[in-house]
Structure formats: structure tokens, C-alpha cells
C-alpha positions in Angstrom: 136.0 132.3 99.3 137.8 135.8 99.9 139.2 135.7 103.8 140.4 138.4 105.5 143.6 136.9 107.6 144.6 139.3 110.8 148.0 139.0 112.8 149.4 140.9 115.5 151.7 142.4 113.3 152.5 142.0 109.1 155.3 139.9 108.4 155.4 138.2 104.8 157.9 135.3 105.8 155.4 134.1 108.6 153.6 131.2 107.1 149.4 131.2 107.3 147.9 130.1 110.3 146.6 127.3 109.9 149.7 126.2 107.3 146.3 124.2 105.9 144.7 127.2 104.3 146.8 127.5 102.0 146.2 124.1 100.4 142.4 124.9 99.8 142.6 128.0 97.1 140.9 130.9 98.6 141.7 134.2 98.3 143.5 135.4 101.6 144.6 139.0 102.2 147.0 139.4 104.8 147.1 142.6 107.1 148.7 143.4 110.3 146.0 144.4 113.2 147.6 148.4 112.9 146.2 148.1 109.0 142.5 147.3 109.9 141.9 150.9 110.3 142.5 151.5 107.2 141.4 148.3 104.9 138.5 148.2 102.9 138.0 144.9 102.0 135.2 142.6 100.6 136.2 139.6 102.2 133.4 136.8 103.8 135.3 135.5 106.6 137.8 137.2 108.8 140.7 134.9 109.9 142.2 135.9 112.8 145.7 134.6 113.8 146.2 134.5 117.9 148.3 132.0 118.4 151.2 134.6 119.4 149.4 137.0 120.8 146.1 135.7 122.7 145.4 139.6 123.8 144.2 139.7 120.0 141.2 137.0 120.8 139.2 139.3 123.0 140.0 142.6 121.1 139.4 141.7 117.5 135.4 142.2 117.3 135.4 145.6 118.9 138.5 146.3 116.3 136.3 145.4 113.2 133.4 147.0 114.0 135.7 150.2 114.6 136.5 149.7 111.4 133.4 148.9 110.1 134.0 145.6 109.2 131.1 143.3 110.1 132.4 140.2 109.2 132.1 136.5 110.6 135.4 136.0 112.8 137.4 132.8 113.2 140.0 133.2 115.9 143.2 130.6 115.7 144.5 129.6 118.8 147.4 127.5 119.8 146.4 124.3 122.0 147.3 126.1 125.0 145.2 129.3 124.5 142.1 127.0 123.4 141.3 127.0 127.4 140.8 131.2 127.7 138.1 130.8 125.2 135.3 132.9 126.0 131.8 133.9 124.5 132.6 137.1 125.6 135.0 137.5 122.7 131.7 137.8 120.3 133.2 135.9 117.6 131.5 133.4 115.3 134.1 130.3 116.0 137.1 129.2 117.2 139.9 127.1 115.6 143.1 125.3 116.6 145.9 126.0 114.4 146.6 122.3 113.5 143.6 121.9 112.4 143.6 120.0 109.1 142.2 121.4 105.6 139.2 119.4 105.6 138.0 120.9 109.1 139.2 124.6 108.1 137.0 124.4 105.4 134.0 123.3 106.7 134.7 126.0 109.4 135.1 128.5 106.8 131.9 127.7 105.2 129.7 127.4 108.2 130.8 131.0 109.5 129.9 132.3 106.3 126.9 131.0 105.5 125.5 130.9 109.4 125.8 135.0 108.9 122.9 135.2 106.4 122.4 138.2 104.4 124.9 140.2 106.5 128.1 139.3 108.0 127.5 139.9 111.7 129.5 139.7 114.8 129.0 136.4 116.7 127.4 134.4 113.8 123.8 136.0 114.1 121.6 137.5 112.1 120.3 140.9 113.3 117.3 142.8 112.0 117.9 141.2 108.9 113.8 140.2 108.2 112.1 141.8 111.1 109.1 142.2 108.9 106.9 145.5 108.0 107.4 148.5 110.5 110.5 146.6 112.0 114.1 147.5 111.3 114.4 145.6 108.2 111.5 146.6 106.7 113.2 148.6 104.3 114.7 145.8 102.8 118.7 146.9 103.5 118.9 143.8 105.7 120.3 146.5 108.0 121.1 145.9 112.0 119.2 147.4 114.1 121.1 148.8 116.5 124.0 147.8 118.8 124.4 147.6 122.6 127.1 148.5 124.7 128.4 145.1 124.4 128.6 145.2 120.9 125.6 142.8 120.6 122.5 143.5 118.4 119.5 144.7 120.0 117.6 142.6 117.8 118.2 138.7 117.3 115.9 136.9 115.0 116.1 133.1 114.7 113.6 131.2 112.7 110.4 131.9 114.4 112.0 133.5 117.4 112.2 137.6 117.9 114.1 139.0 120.5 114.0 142.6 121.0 116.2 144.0 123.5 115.1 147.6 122.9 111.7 146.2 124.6 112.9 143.5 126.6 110.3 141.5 124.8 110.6 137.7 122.9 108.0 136.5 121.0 107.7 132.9 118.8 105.8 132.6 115.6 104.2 135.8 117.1 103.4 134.6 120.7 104.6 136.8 123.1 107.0 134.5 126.0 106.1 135.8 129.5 110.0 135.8 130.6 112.0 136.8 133.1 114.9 139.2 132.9 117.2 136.3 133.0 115.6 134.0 131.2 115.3 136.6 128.6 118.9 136.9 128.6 119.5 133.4 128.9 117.8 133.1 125.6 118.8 135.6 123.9 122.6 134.3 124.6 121.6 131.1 123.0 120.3 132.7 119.6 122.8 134.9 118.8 125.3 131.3 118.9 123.2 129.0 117.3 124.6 125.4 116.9 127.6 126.3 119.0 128.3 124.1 122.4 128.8 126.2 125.7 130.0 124.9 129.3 127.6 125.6 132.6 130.5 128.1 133.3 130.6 130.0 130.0 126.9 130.4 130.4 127.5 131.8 134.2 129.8 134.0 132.4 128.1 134.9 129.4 124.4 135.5 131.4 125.2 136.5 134.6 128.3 137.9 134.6 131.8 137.3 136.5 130.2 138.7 139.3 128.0 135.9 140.4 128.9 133.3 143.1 126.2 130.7 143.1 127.1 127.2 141.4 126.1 126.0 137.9 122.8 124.1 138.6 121.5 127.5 138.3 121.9 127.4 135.0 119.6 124.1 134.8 117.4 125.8 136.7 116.8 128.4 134.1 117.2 126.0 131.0 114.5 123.9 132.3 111.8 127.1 133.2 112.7 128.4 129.7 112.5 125.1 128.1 108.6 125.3 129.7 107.9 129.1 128.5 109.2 127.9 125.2 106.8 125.3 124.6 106.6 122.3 122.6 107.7 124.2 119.3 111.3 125.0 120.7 111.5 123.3 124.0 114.0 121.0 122.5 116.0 123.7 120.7 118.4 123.7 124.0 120.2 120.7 123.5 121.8 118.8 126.5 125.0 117.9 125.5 125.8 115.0 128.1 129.4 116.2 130.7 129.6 119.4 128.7 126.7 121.7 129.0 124.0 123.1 126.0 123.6 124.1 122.6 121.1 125.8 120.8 119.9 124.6 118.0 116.7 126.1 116.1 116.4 123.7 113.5 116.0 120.4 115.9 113.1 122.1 118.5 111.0 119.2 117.8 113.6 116.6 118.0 113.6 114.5 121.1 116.8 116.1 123.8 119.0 114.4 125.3 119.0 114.7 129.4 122.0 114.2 131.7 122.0 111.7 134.5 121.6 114.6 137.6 120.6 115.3 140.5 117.3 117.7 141.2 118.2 120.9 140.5 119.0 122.9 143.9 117.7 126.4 144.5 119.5 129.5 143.5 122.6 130.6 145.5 121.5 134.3 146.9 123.0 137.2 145.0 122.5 140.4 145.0 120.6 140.3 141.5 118.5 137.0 142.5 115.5 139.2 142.6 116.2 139.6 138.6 116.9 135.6 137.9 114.0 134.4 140.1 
């Protein structure tokens, strides 16, 4: 595999981060962030070293697609820089820097191959197979588009479209009556497939750090989009027991299992509640 490694700043006596990559005989190239501008590179995977500088975490998928580098990222952190982790960074995973070769492989791989046909921000694939009039149709496998986030206007998982130019979702080609934030809602969990998120990286993620009310509004919309989904990809949002939800697109007609809690209470008034009603 051919992996791009990013560090704050080039120094060949620095050791790889983790030391483990370098047991398992990939090809690494080694630039300093200043050098991005300026690489062309046909790496898979970008490896990105934070450990030393966590300011690099949040920047780095803005700074490749600057660059025009649209690659899976892997951020490294140090154990004590594993709690800023945010979904707002847009990368594809995360990884400790003690992490043994075995788990940096499999890492490695799964970032890769999760990309599909292009190596995407955030582990999705974008516009890649939209079908005949769509994006894709040309058969480039091109994005379609980008937001001001840096997200893809167009997420397509399995059966599931989402199309943010149109604020429409459809499955297997049945259009989902949704609301705006259960749109975005799902949309957040498709373009991180298999990946596990916290109540409070959700809040984050879907309605922003400017929203007061408590996490059970998060169940709230899980279990209304869980219904709208039906019983093709109702199970698709995983409950992952003290920890929150995962997506996974592959398992919507396995069997989910449900936390212990108590009924879901209404929405804390906001000043978007109109919008996540």
C-alpha cells in the first residue's frame, strides 16, 4: 500500500508514527504539512501524524483538498488528544499512536477500501454511481460537488441517495418524506458508515455547537428516522449499548440492539426547533 505520512513539520530523525508502520512494508512518503502544497503523490491512504501538534487534526482535510488531494485520512493521536476527537474533522479514522501493527493494518486497509472508486474525504463515496443523468453518469466516478463544509452534496450508500443539492433522500428509489433534521441526521450517518459516534458528537455533528437541549433528542430523531426508513434500513442505525450509534448499511435487516432507557422526552426549545420537529 503507498501511504502518504503528514507531520507538522519534516524531520528525518523523527521516527514514524505509529513506530509499528514500519514493521509492515508499505511504501511511506514523508512530507512536512508546508510541502502538501506542492506534492503530487499517488498514495491510498494519508497518514497524518498529530500527536505533537493536535491543531493539525482539525486542519488536515481542508489542507488536502487545497491541494487536491482527496485521499482517505488517518489522524494519529497521542492518548491524551484521543478525547478532542471530533467528526467535524471530516477524516475517515482515527488512530492512537501505540497502536500495534496488526490494528494499523487493518486500519489501513479499511480506509482504503471503505473509499471505493475514489479516495474521498470522510470515508464516503460521492457521486461515484449515481446512475444515468446523475453526476456519475459519465462514468469518471467524479464528485459531485462540495459544500461549504467540505462535505459532498451527494452521498450514495447501497440503496440509499442523498442529494443535498435537493434536500431529497430516496431508498431503492422511494422517495423518504423527511425532515430537515432528520435529513441531516441521516445523511451524517452515511457519509461515516461503520464508524461509532457518542449522543454528543451527533449534537455536534447535526445540530451544531449552538444547541442547548440534552441528548435524548437525538433518540428522538433516530427512532422517527428509523420509522421513515422502513423495514429495509431501519436497523442500519445500530444502538451501540452506553455509547451512542453506528451506521451500518450492510446489517439493515439484522435485528438492533436497544439500550435499557427511559421514554424519550420532548425536544428542549431552540431557536431552530421549528426545523428538527
Amino acid at each position: 500500500m503507498r501511504i502518504l505520512h503528514i507531520c507538522p513539520a519534516l524531520d528525518p530523525a523523527t521516527p514514524l508514527v505509529p513506530q509499528s508502520l514500519e514493521y509492515l512494508g508499505h511504501h511511506v512518503e514523508r512530507i512536512g504539512l508546508d510541502m502538501l502544497a506542492a506534492t503530487t503523490t499517488d498514495a491510498e491512504v494519508a497518514l497524518v501524524d498529530a500527536c505533537l501538534d493536535l491543531s493539525l487534526a482539525p486542519r488536515i482535510a481542508a489542507a488536502l483538498e487545497t491541494a487536491g488531494l482527496r485521499l482517505p485520512i488517518i489522524v494519529v493521536l497521542s492518548e491524551g488528544g484521543l478525547a478532542t476527537a471530533s467528526a467535524r474533522w471530516a477524516v475517515t479514522d482515527i488512530l492512537l499512536s501505540t497502536a500495534g501493527p496488526a490494528e494499523v493494518e487493518a486500519r489501513l486497509r479499511l480506509a482504503r477500501d471503505r473509499t471505493g472508486t475514489a479516495g474521498l474525504p470522510g470515508a464516503i463515496r460521492a457521486g461515484a454511481e449515481l446512475g444515468t443523468g446523475g453526476p456519475g453518469a459519465n462514468g469518471s466516478g467524479a464528485a459531485s460537488g462540495w459544500n461549504e463544509n467540505g462535505e459532498p452534496m451527494v452521498v450514495v450508500s447501497g440503496a440509499l441517495r442523498i442529494d443535498e443539492t435537493s434536500f431529497t433522500a430516496d431508498l431503492g428509489g422511494r422517495a423518504l418524506d423527511l425532515t430537515y433534521r432528520e435529513f441531516s441526521l441521516l445523511k451524517f450517518f452515511a457519509m461515516h458508515p461503520e464508524r461509532v459516534f457518542t449522543r454528543d458528537e451527533i449534537l455536534l455533528g447535526v445540530w451544531g455547537d449552538d444547541y442547548y437541549g440534552g441528548t435524548r433528542t437525538v433518540d428522538v430523531h433516530v427512532r422517527r428516522l428509523r420509522a421513515k426508513l422502513g423495514k429495509d434500513l431501519e436497523n442500519a442505525i445500530h444502538t451501540v449499548r452506553n455509547v451512542g450509534y453506528r451506521f451500518s448499511p450492510d446489517a439493515g435487516a439484522e435485528e438492533d440492539e436497544t439500550e435499557d432507557a427511559e421514554p424519550a422526552a420532548a425536544e428542549t426549545p431552540t431557536r431552530d426547533t421549528e426545523m428538527s420537529a
